[in-house]
CHARMM internal coordinates of N, CA and C (Angstrom, degrees):
IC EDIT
DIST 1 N 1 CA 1.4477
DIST 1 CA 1 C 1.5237
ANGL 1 N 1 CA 1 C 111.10
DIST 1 C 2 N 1.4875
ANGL 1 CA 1 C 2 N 109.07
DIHE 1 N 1 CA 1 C 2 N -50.01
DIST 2 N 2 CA 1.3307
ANGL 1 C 2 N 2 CA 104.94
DIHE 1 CA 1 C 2 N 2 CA 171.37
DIST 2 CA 2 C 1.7836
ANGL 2 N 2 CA 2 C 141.57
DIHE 1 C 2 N 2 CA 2 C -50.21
DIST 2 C 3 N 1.2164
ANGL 2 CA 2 C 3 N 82.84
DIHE 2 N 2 CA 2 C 3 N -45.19
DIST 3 N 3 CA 1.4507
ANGL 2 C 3 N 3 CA 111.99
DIHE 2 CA 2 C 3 N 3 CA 168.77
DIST 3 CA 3 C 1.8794
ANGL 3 N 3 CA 3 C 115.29
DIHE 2 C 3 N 3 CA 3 C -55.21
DIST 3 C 4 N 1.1300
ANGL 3 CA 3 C 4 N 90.84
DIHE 3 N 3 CA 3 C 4 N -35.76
DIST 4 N 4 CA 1.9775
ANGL 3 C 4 N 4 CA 105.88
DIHE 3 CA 3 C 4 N 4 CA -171.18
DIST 4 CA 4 C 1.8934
ANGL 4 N 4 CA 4 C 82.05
DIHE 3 C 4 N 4 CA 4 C -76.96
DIST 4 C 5 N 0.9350
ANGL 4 CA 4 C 5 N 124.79
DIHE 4 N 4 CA 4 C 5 N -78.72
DIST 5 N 5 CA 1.5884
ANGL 4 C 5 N 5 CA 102.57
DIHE 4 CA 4 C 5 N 5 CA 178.16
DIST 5 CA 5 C 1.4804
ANGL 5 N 5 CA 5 C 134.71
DIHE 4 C 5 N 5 CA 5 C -37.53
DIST 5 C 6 N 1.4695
ANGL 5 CA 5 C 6 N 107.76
DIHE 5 N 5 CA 5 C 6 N -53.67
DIST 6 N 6 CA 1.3325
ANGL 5 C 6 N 6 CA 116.83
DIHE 5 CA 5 C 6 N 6 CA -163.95
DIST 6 CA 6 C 1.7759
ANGL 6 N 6 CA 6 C 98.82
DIHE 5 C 6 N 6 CA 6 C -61.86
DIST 6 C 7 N 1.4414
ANGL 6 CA 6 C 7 N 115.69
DIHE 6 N 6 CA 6 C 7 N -40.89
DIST 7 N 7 CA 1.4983
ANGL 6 C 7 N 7 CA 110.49
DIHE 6 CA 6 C 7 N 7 CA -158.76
DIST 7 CA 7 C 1.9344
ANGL 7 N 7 CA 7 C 109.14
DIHE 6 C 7 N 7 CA 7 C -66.45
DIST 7 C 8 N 1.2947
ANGL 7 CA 7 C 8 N 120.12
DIHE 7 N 7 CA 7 C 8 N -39.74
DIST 8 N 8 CA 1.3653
ANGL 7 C 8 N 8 CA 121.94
DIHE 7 CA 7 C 8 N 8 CA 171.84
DIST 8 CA 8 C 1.7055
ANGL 8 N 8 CA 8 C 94.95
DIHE 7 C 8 N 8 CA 8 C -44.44
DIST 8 C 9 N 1.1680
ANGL 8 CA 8 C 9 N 129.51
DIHE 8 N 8 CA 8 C 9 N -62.57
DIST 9 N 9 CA 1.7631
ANGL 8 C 9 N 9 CA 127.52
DIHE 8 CA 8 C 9 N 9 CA -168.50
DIST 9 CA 9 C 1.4872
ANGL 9 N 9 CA 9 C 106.36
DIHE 8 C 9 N 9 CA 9 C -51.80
DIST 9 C 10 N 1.3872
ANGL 9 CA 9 C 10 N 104.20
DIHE 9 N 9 CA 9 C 10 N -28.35
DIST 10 N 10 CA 1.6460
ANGL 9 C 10 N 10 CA 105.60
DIHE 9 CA 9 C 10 N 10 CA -164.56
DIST 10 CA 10 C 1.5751
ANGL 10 N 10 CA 10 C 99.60
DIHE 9 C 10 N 10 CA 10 C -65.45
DIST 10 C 11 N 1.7486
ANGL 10 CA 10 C 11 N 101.60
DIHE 10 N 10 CA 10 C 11 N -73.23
DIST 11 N 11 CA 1.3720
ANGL 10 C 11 N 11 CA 114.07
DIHE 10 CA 10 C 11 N 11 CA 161.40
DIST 11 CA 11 C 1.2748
ANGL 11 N 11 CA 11 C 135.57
DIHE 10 C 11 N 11 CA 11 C -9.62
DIST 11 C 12 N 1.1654
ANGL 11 CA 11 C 12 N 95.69
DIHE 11 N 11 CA 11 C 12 N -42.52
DIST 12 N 12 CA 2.1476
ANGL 11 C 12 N 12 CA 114.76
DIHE 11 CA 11 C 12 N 12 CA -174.36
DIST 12 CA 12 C 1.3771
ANGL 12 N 12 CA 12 C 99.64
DIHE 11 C 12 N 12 CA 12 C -93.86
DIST 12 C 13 N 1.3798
ANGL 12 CA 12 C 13 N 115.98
DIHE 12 N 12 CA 12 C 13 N -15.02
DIST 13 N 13 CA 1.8181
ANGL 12 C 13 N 13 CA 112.11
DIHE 12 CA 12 C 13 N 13 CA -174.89
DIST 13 CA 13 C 1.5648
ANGL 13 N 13 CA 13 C 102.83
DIHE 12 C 13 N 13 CA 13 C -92.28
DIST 13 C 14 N 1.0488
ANGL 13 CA 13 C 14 N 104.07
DIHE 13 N 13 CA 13 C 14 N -24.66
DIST 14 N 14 CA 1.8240
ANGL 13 C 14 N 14 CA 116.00
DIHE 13 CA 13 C 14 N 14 CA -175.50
DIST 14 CA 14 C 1.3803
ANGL 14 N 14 CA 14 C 96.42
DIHE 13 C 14 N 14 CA 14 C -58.32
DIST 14 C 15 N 1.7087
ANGL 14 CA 14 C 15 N 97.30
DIHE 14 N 14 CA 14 C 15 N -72.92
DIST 15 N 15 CA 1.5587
ANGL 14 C 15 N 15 CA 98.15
DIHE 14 CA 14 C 15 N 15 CA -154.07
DIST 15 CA 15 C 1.5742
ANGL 15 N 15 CA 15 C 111.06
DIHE 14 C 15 N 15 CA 15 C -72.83
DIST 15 C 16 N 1.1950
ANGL 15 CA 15 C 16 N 130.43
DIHE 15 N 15 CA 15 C 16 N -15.75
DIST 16 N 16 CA 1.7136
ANGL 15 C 16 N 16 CA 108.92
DIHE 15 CA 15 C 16 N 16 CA 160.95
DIST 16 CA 16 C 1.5966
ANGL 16 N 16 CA 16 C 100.29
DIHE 15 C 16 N 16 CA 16 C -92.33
DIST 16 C 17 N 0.7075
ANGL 16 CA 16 C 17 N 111.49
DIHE 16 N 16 CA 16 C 17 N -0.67
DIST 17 N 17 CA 1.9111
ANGL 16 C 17 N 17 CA 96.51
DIHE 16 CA 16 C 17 N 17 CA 160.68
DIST 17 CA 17 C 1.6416
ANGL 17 N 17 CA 17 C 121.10
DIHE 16 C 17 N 17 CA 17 C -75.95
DIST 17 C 18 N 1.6426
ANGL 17 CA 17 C 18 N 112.62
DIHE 17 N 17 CA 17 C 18 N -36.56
DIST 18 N 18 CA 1.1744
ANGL 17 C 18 N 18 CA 124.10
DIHE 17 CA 17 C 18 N 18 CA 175.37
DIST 18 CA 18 C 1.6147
ANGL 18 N 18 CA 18 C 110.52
DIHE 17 C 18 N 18 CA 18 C -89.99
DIST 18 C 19 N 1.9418
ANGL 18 CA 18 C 19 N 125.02
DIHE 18 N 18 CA 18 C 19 N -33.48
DIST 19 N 19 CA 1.2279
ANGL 18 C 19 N 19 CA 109.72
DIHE 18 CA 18 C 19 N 19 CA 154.62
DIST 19 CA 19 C 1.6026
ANGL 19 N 19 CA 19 C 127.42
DIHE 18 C 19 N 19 CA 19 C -50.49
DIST 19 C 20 N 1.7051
ANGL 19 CA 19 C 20 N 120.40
DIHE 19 N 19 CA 19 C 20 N -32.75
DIST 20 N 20 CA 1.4765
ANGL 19 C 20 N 20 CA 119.27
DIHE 19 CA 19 C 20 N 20 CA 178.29
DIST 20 CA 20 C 1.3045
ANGL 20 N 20 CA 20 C 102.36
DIHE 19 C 20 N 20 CA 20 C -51.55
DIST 20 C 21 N 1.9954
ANGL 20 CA 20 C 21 N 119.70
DIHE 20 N 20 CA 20 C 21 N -41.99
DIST 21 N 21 CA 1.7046
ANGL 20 C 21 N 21 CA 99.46
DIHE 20 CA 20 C 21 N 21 CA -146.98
DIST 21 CA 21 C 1.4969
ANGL 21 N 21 CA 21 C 88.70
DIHE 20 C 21 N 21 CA 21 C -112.80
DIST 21 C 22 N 1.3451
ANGL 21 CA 21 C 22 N 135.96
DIHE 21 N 21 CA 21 C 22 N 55.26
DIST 22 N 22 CA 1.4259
ANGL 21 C 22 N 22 CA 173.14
DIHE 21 CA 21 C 22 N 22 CA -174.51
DIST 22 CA 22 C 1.7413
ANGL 22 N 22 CA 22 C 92.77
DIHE 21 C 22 N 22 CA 22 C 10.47
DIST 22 C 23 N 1.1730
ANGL 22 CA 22 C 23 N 112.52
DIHE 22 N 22 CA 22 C 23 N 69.84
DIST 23 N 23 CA 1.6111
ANGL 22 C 23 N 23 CA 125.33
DIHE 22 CA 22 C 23 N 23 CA 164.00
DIST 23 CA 23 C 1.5892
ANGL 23 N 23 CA 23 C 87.87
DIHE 22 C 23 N 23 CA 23 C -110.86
DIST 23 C 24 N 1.2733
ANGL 23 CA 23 C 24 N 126.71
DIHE 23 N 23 CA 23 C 24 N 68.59
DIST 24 N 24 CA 1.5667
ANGL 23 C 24 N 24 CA 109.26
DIHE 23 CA 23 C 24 N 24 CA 160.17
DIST 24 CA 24 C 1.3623
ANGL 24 N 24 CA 24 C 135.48
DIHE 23 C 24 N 24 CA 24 C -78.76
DIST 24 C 25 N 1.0084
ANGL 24 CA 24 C 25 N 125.37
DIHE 24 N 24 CA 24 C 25 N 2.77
DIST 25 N 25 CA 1.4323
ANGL 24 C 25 N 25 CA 144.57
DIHE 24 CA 24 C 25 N 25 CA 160.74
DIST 25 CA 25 C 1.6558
ANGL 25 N 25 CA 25 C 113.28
DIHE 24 C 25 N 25 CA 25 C -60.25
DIST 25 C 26 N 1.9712
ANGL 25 CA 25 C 26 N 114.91
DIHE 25 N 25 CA 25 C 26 N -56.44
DIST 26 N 26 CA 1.1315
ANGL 25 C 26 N 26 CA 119.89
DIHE 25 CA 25 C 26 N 26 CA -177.57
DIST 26 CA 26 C 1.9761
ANGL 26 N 26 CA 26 C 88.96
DIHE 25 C 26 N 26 CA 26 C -71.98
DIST 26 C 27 N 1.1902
ANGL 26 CA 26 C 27 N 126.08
DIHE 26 N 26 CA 26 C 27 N -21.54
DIST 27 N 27 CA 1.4990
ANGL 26 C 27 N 27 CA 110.90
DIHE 26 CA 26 C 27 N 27 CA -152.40
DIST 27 CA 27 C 1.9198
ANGL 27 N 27 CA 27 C 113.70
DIHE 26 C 27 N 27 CA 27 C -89.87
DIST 27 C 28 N 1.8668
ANGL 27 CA 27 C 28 N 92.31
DIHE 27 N 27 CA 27 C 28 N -10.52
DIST 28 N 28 CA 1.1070
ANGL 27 C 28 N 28 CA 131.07
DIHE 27 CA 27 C 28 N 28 CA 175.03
DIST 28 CA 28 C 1.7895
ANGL 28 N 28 CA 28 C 118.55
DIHE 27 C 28 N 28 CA 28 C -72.33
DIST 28 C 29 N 1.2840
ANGL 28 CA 28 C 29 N 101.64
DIHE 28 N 28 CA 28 C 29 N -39.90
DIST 29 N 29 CA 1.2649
ANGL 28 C 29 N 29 CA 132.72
DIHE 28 CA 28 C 29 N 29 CA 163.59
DIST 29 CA 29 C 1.5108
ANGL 29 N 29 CA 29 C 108.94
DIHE 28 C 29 N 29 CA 29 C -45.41
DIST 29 C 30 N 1.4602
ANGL 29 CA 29 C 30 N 97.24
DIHE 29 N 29 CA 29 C 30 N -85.84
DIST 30 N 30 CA 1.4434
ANGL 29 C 30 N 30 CA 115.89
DIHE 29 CA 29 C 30 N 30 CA -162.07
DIST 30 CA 30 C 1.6604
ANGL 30 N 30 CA 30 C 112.39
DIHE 29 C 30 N 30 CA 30 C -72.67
DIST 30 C 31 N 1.2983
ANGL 30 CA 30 C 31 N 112.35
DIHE 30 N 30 CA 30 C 31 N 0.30
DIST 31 N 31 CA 1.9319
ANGL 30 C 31 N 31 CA 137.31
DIHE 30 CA 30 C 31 N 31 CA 172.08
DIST 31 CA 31 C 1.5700
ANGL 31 N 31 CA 31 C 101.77
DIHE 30 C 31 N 31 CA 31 C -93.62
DIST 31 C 32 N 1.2661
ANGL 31 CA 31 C 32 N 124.49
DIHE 31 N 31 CA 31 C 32 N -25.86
DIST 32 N 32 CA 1.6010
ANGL 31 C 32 N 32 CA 124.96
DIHE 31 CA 31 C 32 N 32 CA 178.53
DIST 32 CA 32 C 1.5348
ANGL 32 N 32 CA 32 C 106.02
DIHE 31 C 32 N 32 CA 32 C -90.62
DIST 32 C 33 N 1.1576
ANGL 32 CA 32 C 33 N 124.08
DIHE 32 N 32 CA 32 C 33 N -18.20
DIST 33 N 33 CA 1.3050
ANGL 32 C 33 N 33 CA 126.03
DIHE 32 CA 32 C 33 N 33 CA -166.97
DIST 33 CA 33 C 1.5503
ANGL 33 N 33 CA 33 C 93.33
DIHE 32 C 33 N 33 CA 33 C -81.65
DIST 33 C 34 N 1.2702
ANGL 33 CA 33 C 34 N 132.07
DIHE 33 N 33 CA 33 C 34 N -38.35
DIST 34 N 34 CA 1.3483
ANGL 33 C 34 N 34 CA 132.32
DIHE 33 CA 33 C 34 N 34 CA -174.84
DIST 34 CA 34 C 1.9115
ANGL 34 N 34 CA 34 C 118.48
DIHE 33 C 34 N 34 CA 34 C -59.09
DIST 34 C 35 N 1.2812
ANGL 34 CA 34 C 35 N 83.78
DIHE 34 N 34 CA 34 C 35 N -31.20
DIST 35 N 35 CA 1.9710
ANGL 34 C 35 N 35 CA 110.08
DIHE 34 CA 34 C 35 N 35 CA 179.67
DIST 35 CA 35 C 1.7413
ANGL 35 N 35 CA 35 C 105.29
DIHE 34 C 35 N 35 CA 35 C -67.71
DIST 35 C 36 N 1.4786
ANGL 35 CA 35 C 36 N 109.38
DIHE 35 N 35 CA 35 C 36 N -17.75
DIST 36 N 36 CA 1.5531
ANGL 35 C 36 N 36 CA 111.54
DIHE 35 CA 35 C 36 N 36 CA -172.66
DIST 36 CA 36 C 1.8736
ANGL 36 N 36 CA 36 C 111.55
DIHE 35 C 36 N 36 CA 36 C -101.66
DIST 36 C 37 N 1.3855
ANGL 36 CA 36 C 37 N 100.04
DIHE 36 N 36 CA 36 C 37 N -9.29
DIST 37 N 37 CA 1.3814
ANGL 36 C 37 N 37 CA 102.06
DIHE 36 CA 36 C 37 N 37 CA -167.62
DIST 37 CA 37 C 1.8575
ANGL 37 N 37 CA 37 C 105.26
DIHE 36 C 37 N 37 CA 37 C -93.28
DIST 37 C 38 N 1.6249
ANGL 37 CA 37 C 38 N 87.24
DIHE 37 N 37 CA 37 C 38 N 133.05
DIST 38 N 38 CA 1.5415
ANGL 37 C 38 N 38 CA 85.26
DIHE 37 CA 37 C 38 N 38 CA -157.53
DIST 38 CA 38 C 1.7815
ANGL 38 N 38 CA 38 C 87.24
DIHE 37 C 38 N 38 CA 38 C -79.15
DIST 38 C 39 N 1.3184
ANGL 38 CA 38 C 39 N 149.51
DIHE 38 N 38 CA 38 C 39 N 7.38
DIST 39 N 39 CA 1.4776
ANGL 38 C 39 N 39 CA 118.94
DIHE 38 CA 38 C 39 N 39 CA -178.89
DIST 39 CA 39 C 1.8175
ANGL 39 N 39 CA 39 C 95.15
DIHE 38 C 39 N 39 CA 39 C -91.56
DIST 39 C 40 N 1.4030
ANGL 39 CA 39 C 40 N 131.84
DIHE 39 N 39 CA 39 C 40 N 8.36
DIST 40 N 40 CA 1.5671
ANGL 39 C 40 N 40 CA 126.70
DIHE 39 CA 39 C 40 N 40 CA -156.42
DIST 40 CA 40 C 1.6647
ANGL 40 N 40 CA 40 C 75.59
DIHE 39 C 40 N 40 CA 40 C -83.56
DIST 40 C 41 N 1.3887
ANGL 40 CA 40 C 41 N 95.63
DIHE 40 N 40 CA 40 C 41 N 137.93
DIST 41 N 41 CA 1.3135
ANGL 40 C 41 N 41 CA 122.45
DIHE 40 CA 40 C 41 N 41 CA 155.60
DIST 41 CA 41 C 1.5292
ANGL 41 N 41 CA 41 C 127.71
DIHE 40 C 41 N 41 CA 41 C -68.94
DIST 41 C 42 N 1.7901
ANGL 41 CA 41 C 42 N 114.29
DIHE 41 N 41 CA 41 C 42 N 114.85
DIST 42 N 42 CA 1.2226
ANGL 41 C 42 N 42 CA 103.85
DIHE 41 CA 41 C 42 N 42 CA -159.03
DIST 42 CA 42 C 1.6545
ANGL 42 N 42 CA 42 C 129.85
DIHE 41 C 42 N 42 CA 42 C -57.90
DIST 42 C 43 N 1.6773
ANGL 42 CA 42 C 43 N 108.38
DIHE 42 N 42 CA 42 C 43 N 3.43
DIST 43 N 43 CA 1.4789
ANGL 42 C 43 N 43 CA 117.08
DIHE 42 CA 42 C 43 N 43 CA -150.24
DIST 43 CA 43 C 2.0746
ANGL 43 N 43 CA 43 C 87.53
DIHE 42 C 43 N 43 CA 43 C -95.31
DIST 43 C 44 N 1.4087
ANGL 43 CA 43 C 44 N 95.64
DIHE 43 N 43 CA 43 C 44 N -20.93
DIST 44 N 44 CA 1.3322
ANGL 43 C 44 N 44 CA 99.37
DIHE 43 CA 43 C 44 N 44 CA -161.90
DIST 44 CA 44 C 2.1605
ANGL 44 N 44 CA 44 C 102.42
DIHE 43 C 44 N 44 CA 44 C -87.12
DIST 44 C 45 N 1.1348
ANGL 44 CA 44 C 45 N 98.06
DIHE 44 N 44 CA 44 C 45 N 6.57
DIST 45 N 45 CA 1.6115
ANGL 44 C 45 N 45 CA 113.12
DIHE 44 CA 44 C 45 N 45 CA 172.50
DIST 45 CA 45 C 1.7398
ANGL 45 N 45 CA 45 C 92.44
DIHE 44 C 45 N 45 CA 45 C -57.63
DIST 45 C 46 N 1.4783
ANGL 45 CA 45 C 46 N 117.97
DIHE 45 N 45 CA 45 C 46 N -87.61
DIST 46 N 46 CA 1.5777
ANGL 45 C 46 N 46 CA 116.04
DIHE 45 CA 45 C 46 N 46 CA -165.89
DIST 46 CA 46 C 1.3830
ANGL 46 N 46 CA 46 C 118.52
DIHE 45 C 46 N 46 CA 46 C -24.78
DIST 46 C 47 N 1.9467
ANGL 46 CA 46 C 47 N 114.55
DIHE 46 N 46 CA 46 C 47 N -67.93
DIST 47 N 47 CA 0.9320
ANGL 46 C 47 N 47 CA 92.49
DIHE 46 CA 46 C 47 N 47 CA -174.15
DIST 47 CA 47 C 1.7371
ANGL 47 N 47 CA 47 C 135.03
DIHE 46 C 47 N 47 CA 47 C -83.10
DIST 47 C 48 N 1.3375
ANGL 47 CA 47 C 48 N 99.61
DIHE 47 N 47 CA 47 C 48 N 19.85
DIST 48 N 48 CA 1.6422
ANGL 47 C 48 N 48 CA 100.35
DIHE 47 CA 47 C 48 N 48 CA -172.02
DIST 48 CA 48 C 2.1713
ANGL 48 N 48 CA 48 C 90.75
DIHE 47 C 48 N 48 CA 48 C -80.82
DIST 48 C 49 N 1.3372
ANGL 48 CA 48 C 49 N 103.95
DIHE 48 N 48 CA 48 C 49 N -40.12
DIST 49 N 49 CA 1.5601
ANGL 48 C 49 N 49 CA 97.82
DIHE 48 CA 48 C 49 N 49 CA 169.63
DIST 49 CA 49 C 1.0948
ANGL 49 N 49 CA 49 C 111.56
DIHE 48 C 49 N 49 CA 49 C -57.06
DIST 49 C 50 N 1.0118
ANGL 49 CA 49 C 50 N 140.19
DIHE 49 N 49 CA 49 C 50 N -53.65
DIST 50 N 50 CA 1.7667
ANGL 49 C 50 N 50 CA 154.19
DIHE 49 CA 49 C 50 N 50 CA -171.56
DIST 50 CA 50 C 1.4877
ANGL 50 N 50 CA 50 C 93.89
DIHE 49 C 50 N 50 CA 50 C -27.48
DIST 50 C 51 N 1.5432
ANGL 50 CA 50 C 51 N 115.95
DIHE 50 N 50 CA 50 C 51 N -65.97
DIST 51 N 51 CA 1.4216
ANGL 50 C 51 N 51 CA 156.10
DIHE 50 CA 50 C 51 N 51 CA 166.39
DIST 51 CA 51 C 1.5081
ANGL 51 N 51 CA 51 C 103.23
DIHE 50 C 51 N 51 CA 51 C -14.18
DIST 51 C 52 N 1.5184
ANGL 51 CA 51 C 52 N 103.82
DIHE 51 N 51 CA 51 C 52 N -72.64
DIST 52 N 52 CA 1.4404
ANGL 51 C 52 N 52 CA 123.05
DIHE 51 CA 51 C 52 N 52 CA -159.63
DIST 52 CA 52 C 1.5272
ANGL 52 N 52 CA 52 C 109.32
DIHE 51 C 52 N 52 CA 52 C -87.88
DIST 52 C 53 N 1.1624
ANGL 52 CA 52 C 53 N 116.16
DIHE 52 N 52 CA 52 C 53 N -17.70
DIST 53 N 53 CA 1.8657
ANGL 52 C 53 N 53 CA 109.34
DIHE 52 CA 52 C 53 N 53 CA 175.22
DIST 53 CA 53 C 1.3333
ANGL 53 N 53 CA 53 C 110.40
DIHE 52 C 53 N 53 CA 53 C -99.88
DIST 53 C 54 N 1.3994
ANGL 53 CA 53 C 54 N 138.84
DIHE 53 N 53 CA 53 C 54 N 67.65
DIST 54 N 54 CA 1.2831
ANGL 53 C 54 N 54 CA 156.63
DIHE 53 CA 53 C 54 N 54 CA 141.51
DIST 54 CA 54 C 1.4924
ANGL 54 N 54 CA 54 C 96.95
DIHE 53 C 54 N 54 CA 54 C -125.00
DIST 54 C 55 N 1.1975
ANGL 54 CA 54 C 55 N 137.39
DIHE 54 N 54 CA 54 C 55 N -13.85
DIST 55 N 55 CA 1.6371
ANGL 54 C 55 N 55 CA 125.57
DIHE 54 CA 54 C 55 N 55 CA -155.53
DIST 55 CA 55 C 1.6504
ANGL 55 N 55 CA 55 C 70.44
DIHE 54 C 55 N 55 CA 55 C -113.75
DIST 55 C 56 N 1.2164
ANGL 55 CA 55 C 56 N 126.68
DIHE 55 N 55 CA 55 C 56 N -63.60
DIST 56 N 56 CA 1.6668
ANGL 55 C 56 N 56 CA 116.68
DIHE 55 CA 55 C 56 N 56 CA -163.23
DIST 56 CA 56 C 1.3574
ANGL 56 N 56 CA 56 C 118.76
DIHE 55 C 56 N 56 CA 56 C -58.39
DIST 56 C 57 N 1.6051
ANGL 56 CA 56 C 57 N 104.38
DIHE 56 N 56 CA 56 C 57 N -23.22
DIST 57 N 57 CA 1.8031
ANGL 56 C 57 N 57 CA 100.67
DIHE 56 CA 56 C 57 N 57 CA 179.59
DIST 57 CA 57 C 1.4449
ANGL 57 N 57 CA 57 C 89.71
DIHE 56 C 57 N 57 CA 57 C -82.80
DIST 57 C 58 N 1.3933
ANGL 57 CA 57 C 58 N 144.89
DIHE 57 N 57 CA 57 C 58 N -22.40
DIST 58 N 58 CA 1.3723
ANGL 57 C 58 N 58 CA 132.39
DIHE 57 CA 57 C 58 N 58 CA -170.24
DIST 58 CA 58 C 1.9711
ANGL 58 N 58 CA 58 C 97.15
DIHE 57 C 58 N 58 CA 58 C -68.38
DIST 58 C 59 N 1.2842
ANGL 58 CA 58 C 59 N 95.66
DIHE 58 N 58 CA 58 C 59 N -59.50
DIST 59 N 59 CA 1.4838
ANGL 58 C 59 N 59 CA 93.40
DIHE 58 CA 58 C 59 N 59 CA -172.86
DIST 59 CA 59 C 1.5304
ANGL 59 N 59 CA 59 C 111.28
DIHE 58 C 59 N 59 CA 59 C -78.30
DIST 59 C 60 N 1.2299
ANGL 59 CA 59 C 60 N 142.74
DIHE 59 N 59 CA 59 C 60 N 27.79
DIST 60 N 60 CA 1.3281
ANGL 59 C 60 N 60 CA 144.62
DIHE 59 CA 59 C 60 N 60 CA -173.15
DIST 60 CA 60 C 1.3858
ANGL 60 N 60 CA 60 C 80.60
DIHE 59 C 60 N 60 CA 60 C -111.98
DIST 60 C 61 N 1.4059
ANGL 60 CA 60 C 61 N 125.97
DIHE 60 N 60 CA 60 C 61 N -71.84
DIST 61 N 61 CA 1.8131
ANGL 60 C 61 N 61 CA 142.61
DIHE 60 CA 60 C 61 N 61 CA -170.16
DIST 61 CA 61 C 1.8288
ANGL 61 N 61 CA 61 C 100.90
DIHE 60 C 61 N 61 CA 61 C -33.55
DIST 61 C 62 N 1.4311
ANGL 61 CA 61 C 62 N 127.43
DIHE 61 N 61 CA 61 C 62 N -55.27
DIST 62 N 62 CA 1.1653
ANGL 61 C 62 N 62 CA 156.48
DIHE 61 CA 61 C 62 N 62 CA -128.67
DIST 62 CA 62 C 1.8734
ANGL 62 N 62 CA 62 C 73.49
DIHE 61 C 62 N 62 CA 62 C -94.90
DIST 62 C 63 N 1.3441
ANGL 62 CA 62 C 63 N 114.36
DIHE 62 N 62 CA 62 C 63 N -85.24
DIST 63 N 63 CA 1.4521
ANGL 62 C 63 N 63 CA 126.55
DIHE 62 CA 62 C 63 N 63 CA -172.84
DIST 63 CA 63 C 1.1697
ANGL 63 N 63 CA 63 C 138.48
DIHE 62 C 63 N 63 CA 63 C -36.88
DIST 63 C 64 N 1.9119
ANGL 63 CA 63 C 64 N 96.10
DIHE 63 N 63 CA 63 C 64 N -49.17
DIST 64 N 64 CA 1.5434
ANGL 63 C 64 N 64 CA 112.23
DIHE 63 CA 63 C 64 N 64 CA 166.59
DIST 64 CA 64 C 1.7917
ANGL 64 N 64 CA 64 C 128.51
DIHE 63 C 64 N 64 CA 64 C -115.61
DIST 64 C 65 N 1.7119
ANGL 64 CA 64 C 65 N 93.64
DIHE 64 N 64 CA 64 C 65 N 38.42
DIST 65 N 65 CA 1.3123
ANGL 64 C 65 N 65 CA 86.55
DIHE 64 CA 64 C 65 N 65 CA -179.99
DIST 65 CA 65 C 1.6257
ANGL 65 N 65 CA 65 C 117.23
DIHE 64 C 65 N 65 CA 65 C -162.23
END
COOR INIT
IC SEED 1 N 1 CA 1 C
IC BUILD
């Protein structure tokens, strides 16, 4: 039981730990893994994108330009 909580925090500690040291690709990763866990609350869908489209326009810019 414990574990089913703690791991979503883990997840969320990764990816702005790996967005700070600008691997957003791996931080992109470990932000999608949260989208698969069936206890995530569906309300918490928006802002996990919110999250992830500053890292995709970084690597969209990088790719196509």
């Amino acid at each position: 039981m414990i574990g089913t909580l703690i791991a979503p925090l883990a997840v969320l500690f990764n990816f702005f730990a790996l967005e700070r040291k600008g691997n957003g690709s791996a931080a992109l990763q470990h932000l999608s893994k949260l989208f698969h866990l069936s206890s995530m609350p569906r309300e918490y869908i928006p802002l996990l994108t919110a999250e992830m489209l500053p890292i995709l326009d970084r690597i969209f810019l990088i790719l196509f330009c």
